[in-house]
C-alpha positions as CSV (number, residue, x, y, z in Angstrom):
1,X,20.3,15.4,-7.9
2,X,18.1,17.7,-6.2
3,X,17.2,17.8,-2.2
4,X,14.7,15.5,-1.5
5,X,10.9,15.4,0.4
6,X,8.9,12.7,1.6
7,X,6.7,13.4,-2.1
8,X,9.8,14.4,-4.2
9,X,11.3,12.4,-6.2
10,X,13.6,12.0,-9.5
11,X,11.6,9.3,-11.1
12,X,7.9,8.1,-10.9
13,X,7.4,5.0,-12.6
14,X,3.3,4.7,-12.7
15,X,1.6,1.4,-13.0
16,X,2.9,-1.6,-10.6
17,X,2.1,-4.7,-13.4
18,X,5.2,-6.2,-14.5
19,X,6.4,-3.2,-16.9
20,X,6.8,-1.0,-14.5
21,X,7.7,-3.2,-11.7
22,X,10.8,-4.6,-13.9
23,X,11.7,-1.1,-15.0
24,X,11.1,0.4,-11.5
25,X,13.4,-2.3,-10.1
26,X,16.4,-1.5,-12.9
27,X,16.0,2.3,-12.1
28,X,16.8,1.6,-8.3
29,X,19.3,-1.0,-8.4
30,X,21.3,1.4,-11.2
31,X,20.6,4.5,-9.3
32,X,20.2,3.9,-5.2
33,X,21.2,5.9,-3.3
34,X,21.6,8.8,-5.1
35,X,18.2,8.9,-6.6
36,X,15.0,8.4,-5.6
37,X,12.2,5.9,-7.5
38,X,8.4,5.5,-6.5
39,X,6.2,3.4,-8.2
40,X,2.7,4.4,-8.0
41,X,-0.1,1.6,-8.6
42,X,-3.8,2.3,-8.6
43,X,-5.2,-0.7,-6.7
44,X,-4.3,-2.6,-3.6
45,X,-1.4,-4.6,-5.0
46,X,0.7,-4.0,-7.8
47,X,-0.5,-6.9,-11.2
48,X,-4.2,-6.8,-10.4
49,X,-5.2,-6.5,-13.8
50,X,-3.7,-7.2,-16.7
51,X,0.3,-8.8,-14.9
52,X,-2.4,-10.8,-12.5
53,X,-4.5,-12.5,-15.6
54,X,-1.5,-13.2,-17.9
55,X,-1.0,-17.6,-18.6
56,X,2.3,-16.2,-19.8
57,X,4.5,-19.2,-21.7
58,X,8.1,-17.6,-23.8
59,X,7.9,-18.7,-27.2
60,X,11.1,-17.5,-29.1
61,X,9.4,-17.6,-32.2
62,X,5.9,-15.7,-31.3
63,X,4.7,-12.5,-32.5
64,X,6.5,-9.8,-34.2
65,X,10.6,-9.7,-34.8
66,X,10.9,-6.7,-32.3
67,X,9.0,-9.1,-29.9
68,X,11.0,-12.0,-30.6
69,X,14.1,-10.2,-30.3
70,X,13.6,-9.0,-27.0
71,X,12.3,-12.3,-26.1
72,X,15.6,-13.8,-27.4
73,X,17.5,-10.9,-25.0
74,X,15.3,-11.8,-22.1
75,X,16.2,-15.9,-21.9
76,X,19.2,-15.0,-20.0
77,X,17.9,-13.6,-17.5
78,X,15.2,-16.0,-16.8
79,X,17.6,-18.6,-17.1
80,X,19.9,-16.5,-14.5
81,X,18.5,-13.9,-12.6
82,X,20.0,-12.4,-9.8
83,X,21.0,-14.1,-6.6
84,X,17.8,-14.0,-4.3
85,X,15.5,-13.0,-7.4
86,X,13.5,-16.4,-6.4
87,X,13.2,-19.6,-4.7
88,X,12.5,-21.7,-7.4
89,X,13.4,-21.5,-11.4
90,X,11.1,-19.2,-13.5
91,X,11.2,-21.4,-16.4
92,X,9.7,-25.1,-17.1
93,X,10.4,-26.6,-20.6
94,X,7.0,-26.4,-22.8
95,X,7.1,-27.5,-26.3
96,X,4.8,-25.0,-28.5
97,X,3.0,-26.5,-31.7
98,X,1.0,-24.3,-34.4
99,X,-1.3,-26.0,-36.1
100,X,-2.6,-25.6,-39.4
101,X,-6.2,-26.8,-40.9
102,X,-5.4,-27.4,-45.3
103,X,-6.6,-24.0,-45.7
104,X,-3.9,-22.4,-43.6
105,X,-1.1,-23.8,-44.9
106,X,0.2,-21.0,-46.5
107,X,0.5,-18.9,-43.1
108,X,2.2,-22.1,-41.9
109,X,4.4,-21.6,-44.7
110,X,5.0,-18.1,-43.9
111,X,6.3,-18.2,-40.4
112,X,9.1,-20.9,-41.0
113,X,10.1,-18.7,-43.8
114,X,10.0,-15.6,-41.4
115,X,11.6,-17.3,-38.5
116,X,13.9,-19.7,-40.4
117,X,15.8,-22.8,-40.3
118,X,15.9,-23.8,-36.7
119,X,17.1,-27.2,-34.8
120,X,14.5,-26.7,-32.2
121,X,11.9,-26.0,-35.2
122,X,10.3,-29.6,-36.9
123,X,7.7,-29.1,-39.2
124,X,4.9,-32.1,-38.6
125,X,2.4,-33.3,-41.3
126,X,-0.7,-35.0,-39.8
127,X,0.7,-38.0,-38.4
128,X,3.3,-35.6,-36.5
129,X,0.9,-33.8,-35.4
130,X,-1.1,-36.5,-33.5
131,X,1.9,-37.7,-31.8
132,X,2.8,-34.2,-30.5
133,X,-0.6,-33.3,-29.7
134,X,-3.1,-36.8,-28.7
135,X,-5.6,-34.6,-27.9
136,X,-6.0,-33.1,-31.5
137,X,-9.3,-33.8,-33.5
138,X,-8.3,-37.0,-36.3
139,X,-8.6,-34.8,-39.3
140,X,-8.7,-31.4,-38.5
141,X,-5.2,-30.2,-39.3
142,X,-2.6,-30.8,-42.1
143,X,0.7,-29.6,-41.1
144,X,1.9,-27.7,-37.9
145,X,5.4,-26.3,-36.4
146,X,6.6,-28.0,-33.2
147,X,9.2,-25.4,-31.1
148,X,11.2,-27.0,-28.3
149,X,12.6,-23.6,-27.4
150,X,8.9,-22.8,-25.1
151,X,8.8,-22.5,-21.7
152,X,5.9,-21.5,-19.0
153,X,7.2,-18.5,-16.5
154,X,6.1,-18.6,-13.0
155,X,4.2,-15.3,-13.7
156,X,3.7,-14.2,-9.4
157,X,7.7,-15.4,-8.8
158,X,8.9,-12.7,-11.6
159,X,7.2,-10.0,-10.8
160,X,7.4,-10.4,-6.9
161,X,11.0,-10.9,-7.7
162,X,10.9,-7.6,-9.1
163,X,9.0,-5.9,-6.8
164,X,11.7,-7.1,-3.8
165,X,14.2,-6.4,-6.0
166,X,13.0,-2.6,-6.4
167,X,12.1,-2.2,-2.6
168,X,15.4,-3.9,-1.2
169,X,17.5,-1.2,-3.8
170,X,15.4,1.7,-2.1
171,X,12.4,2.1,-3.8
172,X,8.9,3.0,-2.1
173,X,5.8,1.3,-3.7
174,X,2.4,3.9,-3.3
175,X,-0.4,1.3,-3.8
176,X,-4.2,2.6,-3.2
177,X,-2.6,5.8,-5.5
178,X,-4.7,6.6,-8.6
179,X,-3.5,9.6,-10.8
180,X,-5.9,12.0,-11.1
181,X,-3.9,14.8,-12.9
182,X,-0.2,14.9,-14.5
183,X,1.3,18.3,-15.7
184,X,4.8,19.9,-15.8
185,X,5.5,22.1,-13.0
186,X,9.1,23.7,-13.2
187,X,11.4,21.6,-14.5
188,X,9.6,18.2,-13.4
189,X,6.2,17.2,-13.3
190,X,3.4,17.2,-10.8
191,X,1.0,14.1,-10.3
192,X,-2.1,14.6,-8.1
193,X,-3.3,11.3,-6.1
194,X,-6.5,11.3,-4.0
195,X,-3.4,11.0,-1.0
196,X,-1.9,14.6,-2.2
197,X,0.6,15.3,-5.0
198,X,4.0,13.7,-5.9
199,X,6.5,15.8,-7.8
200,X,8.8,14.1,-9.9
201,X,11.5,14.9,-12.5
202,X,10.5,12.0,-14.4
203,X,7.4,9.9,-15.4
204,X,7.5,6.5,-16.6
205,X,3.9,5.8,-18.0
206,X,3.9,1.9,-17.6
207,X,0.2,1.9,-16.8
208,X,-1.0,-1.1,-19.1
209,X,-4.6,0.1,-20.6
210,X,-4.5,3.3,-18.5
211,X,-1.4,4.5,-20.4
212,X,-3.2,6.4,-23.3
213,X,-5.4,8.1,-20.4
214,X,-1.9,8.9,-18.7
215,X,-0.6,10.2,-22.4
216,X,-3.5,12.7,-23.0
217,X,-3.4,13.9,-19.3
218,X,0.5,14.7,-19.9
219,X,-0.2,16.4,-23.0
220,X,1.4,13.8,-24.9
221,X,1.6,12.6,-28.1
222,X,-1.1,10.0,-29.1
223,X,0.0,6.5,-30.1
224,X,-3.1,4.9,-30.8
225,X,-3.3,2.6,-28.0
226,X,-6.2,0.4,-27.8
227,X,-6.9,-1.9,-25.1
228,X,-8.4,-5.2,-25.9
229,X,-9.9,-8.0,-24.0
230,X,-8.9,-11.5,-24.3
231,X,-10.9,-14.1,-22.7
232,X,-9.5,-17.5,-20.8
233,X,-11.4,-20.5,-18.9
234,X,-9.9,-23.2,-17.2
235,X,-11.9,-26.8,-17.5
236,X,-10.6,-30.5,-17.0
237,X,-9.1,-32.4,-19.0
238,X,-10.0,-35.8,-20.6
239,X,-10.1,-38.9,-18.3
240,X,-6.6,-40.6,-18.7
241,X,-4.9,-37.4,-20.1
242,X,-1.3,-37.1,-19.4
243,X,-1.5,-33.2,-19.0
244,X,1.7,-32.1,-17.9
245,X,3.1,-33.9,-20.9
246,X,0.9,-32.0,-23.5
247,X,2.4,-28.9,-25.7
248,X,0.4,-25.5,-25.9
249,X,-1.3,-25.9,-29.5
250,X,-2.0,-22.7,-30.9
251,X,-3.9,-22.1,-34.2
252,X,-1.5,-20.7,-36.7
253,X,-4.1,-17.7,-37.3
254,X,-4.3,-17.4,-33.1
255,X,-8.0,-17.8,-33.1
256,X,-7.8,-20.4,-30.0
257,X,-5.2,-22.1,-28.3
258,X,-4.7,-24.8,-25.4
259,X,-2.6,-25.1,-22.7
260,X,-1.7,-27.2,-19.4
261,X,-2.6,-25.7,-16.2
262,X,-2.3,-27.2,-13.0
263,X,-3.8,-30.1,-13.7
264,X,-6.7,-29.0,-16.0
265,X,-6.3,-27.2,-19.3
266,X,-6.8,-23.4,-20.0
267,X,-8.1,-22.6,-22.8
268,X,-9.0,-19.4,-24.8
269,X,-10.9,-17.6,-27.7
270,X,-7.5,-15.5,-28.7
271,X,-10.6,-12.7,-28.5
272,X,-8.6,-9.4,-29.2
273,X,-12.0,-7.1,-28.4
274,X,-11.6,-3.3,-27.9
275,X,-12.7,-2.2,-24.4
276,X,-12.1,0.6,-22.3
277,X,-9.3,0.4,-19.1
278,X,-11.2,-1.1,-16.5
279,X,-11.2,-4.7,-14.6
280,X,-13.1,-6.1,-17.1
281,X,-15.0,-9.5,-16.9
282,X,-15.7,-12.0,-19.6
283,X,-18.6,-12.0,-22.2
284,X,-20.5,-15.3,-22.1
285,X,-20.8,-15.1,-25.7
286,X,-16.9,-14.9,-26.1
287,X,-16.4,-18.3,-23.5
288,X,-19.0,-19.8,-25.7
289,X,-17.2,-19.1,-28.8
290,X,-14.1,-20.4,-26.9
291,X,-15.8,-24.1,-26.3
292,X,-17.1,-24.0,-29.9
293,X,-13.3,-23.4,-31.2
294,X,-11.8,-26.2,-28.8
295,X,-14.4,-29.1,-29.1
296,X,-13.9,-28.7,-32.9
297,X,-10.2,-29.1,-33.1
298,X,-9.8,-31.5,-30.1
299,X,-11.1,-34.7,-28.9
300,X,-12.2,-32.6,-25.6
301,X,-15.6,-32.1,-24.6
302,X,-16.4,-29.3,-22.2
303,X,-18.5,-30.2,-19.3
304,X,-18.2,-27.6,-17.1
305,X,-16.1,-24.3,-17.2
306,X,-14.3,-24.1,-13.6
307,X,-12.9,-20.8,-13.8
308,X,-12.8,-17.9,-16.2
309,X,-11.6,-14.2,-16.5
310,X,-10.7,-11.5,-19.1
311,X,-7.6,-9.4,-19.2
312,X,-6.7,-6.0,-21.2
313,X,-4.0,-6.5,-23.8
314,X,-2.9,-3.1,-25.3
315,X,-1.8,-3.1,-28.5
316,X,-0.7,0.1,-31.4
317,X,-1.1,-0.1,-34.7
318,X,2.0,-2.3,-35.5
319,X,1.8,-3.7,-32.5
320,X,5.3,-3.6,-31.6
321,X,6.1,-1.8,-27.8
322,X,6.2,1.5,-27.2
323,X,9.7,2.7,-25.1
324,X,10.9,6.2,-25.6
325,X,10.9,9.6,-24.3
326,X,8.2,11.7,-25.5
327,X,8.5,13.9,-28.8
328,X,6.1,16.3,-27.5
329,X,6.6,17.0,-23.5
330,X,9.8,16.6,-21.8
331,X,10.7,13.7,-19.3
332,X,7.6,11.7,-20.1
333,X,8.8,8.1,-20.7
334,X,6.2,5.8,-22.8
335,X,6.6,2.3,-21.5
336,X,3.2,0.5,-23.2
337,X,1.8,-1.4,-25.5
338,X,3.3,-4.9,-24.8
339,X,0.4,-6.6,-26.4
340,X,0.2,-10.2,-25.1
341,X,4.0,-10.4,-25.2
342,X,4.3,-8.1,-21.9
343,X,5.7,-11.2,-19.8
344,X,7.7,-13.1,-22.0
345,X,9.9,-9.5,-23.5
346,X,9.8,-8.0,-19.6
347,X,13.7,-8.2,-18.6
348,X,14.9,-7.0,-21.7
349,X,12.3,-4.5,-22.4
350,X,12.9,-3.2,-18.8
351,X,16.6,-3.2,-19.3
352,X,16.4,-0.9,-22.7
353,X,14.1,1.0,-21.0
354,X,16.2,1.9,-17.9
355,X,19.2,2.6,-20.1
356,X,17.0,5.1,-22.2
357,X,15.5,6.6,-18.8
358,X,19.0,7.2,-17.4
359,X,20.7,7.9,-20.3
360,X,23.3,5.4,-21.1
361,X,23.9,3.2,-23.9
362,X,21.3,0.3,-24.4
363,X,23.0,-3.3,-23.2
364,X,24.9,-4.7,-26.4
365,X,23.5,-8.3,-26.1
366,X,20.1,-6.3,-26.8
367,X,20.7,-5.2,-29.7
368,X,23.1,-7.9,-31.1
369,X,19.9,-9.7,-31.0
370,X,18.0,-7.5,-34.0
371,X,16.2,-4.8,-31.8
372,X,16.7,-1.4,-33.2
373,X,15.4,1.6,-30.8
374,X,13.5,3.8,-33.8
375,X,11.4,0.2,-33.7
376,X,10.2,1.4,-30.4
377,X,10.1,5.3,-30.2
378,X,6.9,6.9,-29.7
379,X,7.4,9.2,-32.8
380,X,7.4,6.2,-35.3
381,X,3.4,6.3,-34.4
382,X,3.1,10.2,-35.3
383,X,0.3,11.1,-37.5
384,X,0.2,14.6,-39.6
C-alpha cells in the first residue's frame, strides 16, 4: 500500500445509506490497518434519504431470484451478527400474505410456481384469507400466499451497527462532503468536495439516486439507472385492532400494501414514479391514490393521515443490483440499483461486494444460494 495523507486513501466508498455503510464496514474490518477506507456522505448524517425512509420487512420470497438469493445469504447474519453489532435483535417474526382479486389469480399462480413448494408457503382461498388478514374487505380477494419466513428489520440498529462497525475497524466517515467532480489522476482517482479533494485508489459508487450522476462524472459506463419515488403514510388503525398481530398484505401486482407500524399501520401506493435525485416529498395526488387503494380492499377508513414521506428507489432495467468493477474506467466500483430490496439483500450484497473490491473469492454460502456474479456486473446492462 502506498504512504498515506490526511486526504489519501486506498478506498472511497461514496454514499453513507446502508450500501455503502455495509460495504464500507466489510472493507475496514478485512483490511485495517493496512489500508485506509473513507466514506464520504453528502448530508449531515449518513441514511437521510433513501436508508432513512425505508419500512424495510425481509421477505424470502420477494422480488427477483438474484434478490431472493441474496436475501436467503443475508438471514444469517441478521440472525447472528457480530458480537456488539447491536443491543437488541434486528429481526421480529412478520408473516407476509399476497393477495389476489379473481382477476389476478394467474400471477398468484405464477409466483408459487417461481418460488416453489415451501413449508412456510400455504396458499389461502377466501376464507384463509380472512383469518390471516381480519382487516381484508369481505369479497375483495380470491386466493392469496401466506409466508411465515417474513420478518421487520430494525432499519436505524443495522445500519448504525454498520456504521460503528466501520469506524471502530478504522474508518473515517466525511459527512457535510458532496462530490462535485470525480476523474482519474495517476493511477487513482481524484474527488473534489466543497472541503478540498480526496485522492483515492478506489471508488465505490454506493450513492443511491446520485449513483448514475457519480457514473457519468467518472466517465463510466451508463446503466440506465432511474430513480423512482415511492410514497408511504402512516394513519391509525381500526378501533379494537390487534395490530401487532396483523401480516403485511401486499397486492400480488404490488399496487398497495399494509403494514403494522408502531401502533398505527403504514400504508403505501407501491408508486414507482421517475424523479430526479433529490429529497423528494410526496404528491398529494399519489397519498390520495394510496387511501383510494386501501379503503377498497380493507375494512379501514382513513380519517386522518398522521405522517407521510417519499423515498428514491433506484431501479435498472431488469432491476436486479448492480456490483462490479467498471468495463469502461478502472477502479470504479458500481454498488446501485438495490431497488426496494436495498435493506433486506444488504449483508450479503455488502459481503460480495467487498470480496469483488478486494479481490478474493466471493463467500461460498453466497453463491451456494443461486447468485451468479455476471447477474450483477455492470456490463450485462451495455448497449451498442
Amino acid at each position: 500500500m502506498q504512504d498515506m495523507t490526511e486526504h489519501i486513501y486506498d478506498i472511497a466508498v461514496i454514499g453513507g445509506g446502508i450500501a455503502g455503510a455495509s460495504v464500507a464496514a466489510e472493507l475496514a474490518a478485512e483490511l485495517a490497518p493496512e489500508a485506509r477506507v473513507v466514506l464520504i456522505e453528502r448530508e449531515s448524517q449518513p441514511g437521510y434519504h433513501t436508508t432513512g425512509r425505508s419500512a424495510a420487512i425481509a421477505i424470502p420470497t420477494y422480488g427477483p431470484a438474484t434478490i431472493r438469493a441474496l436475501t436467503r445469504a443475508s438471514e444469517a447474519f441478521y440472525r447472528n451478527p457480530p458480537d456488539g453489532f447491536a443491543d437488541h435483535p434486528l429481526f421480529s417474526p412478520r408473516n407476509v400474505v399476497m393477495i389476489a382479486r379473481p382477476d389476478q389469480e394467474d400471477g398468484l399462480d405464477a409466483l408459487v410456481d417461481e418460488v416453489g413448494a415451501r413449508p412456510s408457503l400455504t396458499r389461502l382461498d377466501a376464507a384463509g384469507l380472512k383469518a390471516a388478514c381480519p382487516l381484508l374487505r369481505d369479497g375483495y380477494a380470491a386466493a392469496g400466499l401466506l409466508d411465515t419466513t417474513g420478518n421487520d428489520i430494525d432499519v436505524a440498529a443495522l445500519h448504525q451497527g454498520y456504521l460503528r462497525r466501520f469506524k471502530a475497524a478504522g474508518g473515517e466517515v466525511r459527512t457535510r462532503t458532496e462530490v462535485a467532480g470525480l476523474m482519474r489522476e495517476g493511477e487513482g482517482w481524484r474527488i473534489e468536495t466543497p472541503a478540498g479533494p480526496i485522492q483515492a485508489r478506489i471508488v465505490v459508487n454506493a450513492a443511491g439516486a446520485w449513483a448514475g450522476v457519480l457514473g457519468a462524472m467518472a466517465g463510466a459506463e451508463d446503466i440506465g439507472l432511474i430513480p423512482k419515488r415511492r410514497t408511504a403514510t402512516v394513519i391509525a388503525a381500526p378501533e379494537g385492532t390487534d395490530v401487532h398481530a396483523l401480516p403485511m398484505t401486499i397486492d400480488i401486482d404490488e399496487k398497495f400494501y399494509l403494514k403494522p407500524d408502531a401502533g398505527r399501520l403504514l400504508i403505501s401506493p407501491a408508486d414507482e414514479t421517475p424523479d430526479m435525485p433529490g429529497d423528494v416529498q410526496p404528491e398529494e395526488l399519489d397519498v390520495a391514490i394510496c387511501v383510494d387503494r386501501i379503503e377498497t380492499a380493507f375494512e379501514v377508513q382513513v380519517r386522518r393521515i398522521e405522517n407521510k414521506w417519499a423515498g428514491l428507489r433506484s431501479f435498472v432495467a431488469d432491476k436486479n443490483p448492480v456490483a462490479g468493477y467498471s468495463d469502461k474506467v478502472p477502479g470504479f466500483y458500481w454498488l446501485a440499483g438495490q431497488g426496494g430490496y436495498g435493506i433486506q439483500s444488504a449483508p450479503a450484497l455488502a459481503r460480495f461486494a467487498a470480496a469483488q473490491i478486494t479481490g478474493r473469492a466471493v463467500p461460498a454460502d453466497i453463491l451456494d444460494e443461486g447468485l451468479a456474479a455476471a447477474d450483477l456486473a455492470p456490463g450485462r446492462l451495455a448497449t451498442p
